[in-house]
C-alpha positions as CSV (number, residue, x, y, z in Angstrom):
1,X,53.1,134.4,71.2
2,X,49.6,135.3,71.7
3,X,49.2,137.5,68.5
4,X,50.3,136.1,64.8
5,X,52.6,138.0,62.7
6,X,50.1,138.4,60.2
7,X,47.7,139.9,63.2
8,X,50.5,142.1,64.3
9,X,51.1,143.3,61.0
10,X,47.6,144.5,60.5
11,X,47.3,146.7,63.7
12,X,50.4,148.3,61.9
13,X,48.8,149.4,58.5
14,X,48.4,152.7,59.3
15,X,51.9,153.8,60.6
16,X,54.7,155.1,58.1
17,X,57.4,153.0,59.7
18,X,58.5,150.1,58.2
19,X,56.0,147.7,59.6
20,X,53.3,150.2,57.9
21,X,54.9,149.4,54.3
22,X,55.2,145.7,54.6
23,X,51.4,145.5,56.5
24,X,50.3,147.2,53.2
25,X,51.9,144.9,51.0
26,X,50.5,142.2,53.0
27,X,46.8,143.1,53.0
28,X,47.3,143.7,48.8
29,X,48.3,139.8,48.8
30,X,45.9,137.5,49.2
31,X,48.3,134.4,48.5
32,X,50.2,135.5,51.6
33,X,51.2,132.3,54.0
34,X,49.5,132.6,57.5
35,X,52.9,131.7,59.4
36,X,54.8,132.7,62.0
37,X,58.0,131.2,60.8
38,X,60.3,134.1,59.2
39,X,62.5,131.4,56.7
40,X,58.7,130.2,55.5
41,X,57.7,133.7,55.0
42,X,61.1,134.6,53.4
43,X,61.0,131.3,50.7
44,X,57.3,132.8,49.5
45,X,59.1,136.5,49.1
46,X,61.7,134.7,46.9
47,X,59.3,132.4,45.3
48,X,57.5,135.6,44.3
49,X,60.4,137.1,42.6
50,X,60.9,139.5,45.6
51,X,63.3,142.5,45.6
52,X,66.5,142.2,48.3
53,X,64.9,145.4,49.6
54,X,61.7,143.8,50.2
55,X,63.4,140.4,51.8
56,X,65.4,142.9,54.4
57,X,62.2,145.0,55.3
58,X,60.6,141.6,56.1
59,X,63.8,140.3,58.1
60,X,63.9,143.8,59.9
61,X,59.7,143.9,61.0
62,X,60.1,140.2,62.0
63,X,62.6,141.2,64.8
64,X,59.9,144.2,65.9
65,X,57.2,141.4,65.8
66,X,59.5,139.1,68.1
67,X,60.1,141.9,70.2
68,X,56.3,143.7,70.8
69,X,54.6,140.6,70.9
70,X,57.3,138.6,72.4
């Protein structure tokens, strides 16, 4: 993929879907991994004592990341 997750998420920031709420959470974290890789990026969610909810909304905008920029 030509774009980054991390890249993708930022062009969503300003939307109200899904995307829009994790982007946000995202930019508010500086310790957030630059990866790709969705296990990676769910291991620091857990390691930071992340909700189920917040786990799922990550799972769900990786699959709309695969998809746009796929």
């Amino acid at each position: 993929m030509s774009i980054t997750f991390k890249q993708w998420l930022e062009e969503q920031r300003h939307t109200t879907l899904e995307s829009g709420v994790l982007a946000r959470d995202v930019a508010a974290d500086p310790d957030w991994p630059d990866s790709d890789d969705l296990e990676d990026l769910v291991l620091y969610l857990d390691w930071k004592g992340a909700s189920d909810e917040a786990v799922a909304r990550l799972r769900y905008v990786h699959v709309l990341y695969e998809v746009d920029a796929g």
